[in-house]
N, C-alpha and C positions, 0 to 999 in steps of 0.2 A: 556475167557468167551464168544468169539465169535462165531459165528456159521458162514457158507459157506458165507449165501447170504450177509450176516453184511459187513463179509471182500468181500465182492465182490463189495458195495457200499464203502469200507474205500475207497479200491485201485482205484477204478473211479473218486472220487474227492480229490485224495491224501493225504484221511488223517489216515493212517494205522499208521503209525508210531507214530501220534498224539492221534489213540484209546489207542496203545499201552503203550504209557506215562500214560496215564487216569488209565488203568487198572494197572497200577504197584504203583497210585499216589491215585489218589483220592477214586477212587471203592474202598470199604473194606468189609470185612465178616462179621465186630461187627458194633456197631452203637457207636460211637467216645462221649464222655460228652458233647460233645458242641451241636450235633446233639442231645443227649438224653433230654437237657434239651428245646429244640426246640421242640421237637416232644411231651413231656408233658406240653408244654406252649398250644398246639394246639386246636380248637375246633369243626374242620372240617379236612376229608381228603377226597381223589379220593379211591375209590377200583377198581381195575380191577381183575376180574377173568376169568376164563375157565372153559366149557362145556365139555364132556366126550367126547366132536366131532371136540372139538378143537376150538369154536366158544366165542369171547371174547364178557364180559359183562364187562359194567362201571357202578359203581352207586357212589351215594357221600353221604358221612357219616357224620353226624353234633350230637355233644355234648357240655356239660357242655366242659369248658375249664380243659384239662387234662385227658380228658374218654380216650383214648389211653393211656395206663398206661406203662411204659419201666419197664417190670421184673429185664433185666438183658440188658447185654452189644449185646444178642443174642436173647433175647424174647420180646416183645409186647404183648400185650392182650387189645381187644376192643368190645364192647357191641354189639347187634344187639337189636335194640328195634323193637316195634311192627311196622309191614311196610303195605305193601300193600297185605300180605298171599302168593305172588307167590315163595318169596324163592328163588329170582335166584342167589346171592349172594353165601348165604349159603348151598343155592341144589348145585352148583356148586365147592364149598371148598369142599362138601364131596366126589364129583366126580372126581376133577383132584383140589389135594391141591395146586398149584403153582398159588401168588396172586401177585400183585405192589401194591403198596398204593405211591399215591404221596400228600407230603403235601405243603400248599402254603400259604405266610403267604403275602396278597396281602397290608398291610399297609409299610411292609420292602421290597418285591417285590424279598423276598426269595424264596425258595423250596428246599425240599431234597426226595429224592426216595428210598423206601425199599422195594427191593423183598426177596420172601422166601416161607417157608412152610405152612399153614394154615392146623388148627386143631379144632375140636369142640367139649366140653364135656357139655350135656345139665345140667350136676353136677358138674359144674366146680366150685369150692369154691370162687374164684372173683363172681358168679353171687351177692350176698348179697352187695356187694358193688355198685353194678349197680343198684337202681330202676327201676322197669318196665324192665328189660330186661329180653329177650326171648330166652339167650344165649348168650355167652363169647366166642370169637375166640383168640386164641392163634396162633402165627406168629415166628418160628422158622426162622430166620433170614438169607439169603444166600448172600445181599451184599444190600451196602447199599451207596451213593454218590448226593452229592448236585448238584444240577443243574443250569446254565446258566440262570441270571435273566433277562436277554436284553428284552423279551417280556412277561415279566407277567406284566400286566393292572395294575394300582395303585391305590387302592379301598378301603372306609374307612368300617368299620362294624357298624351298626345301630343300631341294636340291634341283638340278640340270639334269634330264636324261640321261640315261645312260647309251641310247644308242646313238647321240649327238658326235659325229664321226672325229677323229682326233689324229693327228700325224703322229705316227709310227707308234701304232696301238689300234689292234685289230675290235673292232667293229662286232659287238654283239648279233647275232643272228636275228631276224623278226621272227617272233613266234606262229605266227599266223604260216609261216614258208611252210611250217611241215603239218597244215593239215589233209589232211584225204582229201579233201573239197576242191585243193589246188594240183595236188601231187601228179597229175602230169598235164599239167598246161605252165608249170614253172620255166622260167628263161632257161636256157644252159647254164649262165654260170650260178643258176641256185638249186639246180637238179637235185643235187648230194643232198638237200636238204628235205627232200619231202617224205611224210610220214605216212599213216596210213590210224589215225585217229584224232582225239581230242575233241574239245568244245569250240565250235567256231566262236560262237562272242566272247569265249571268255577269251582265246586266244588272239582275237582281234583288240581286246581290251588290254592285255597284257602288252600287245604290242606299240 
C-alpha cells in the first residue's frame, strides 16, 4: 500500500519492516464490528479530500450521534447538510473520489482512519433519513486501521450544536446569512434572511 517516498521515509528511520507488519496486521479492506460499532457510536469526523489538481482540503463534519451510518462491512454513508455554498468538499468527491475520514473519540482518546471511494447521488434514497440534508455521500471502503492514541488531547463534549439539523424541529438560522457582505448573492430560499450589518468574524464564528 506503500508508495516510493513512504518507503523512502520507513527506510530512513528504520521502520520498513514495522510499516510492513502494520500492513499484514492491523490495515484492512473491511471495517472490523468493533470499529463498526465505534464509528456509528460517532458524532463528528475530519474529511480530507482532493482537488482535480491534486490539492488537499480538510473540513470537519458534525451530527447527531450516528449520522455516519456503516451500510456494510465495506460501505459508509454520511450527510452533507447546508454549509457555507462553496462545496469544496463535495466539488471535490466529484472531481477526484479518493477521501480519509478520521474519527476521534477525544473522551477515550481513541481514533480510527477509513480511506476509500467517495460517491454522490443527489437521489440517493438514505436522503429521507437525513433532515435538512442537501445530499448523501456513499464511501466505498479501501482500508481502514486504528491509530496510535499517545497524542490525542483528552476532551469532554458540552454539548452538540445547536444547528445540528433534527426531524420536526426547525433549524436555527446561520448567522453569518444576514451579513451585508452576502445580502444579495444569498440562494432564494435564504433571501428573507439578509441584513445589512454586523462583524463578519464574529458572525462567522458564531456560526
Amino acid at each position: 500500500m506503500f508508495h516510493d517516498k513512504q518507503i523512502e521515509l520507513q527506510q530512513h528511520f528504520d521502520t520498513r519492516k514495522l510499516s510492513e507488519r502494520f500492513e499484514q496486521t492491523i490495515i484492512q479492506p473491511t471495517i472490523n464490528p468493533e470499529d463498526q460499532a465505534y464509528i456509528a457510536d460517532k458524532n463528528m469526523f475530519f474529511l480530507a479530500t482532493v482537488d482535480d489538481k491534486g490539492q488537499a482540503n480538510c473540513s470537519y463534519k458534525g451530527g447527531p450521534k450516528g449520522f455516519v451510518k456503516v451500510i456494510d462491512e465495506k460501505t459508509l454513508a454520511f450527510p452533507l447538510y447546508d454549509g457555507n455554498g462553496m462545496f469544496m468538499s463535495a466539488g471535490n468527491v466529484l472531481a477526484n473520489p479518493n477521501i480519509g475520514m478520521l474519527f476521534i473519540d477525544f473522551e477515550q482518546q481513541t481514533r480510527v482512519r477509513v480511506n476509500g471511494i467517495a460517491s454522490i447521488d443527489l437521489n440517493d434514497p438514505l436522503m429521507a433519513e437525513y433532515p435538512e440534508a442537501q445530499m448523501v455521500v456513499r464511501v466505498a471502503v479501501r482500508e481502514t486501521f486504528p491509530n496510535c492514541q499517545r497524542y490525542i488531547h483528552k476532551m469532554q463534549l458540552v454539548e452538540e450544536s445547536k444547528f445540528v439539523p433534527k426531524a420536526a424541529c426547525k433549524t436555527p438560522d446561520a448567522p453569518w446569512k444576514s451579513l451585508a457582505l452576502v445580502a444579495d448573492v444569498l440562494p432564494a430560499r435564504d433571501a428573507h434572511l439578509a441584513g445589512d450589518g454586523d462583524n463578519p468574524a464574529a458572525a462567522v464564528n458564531r456560526a
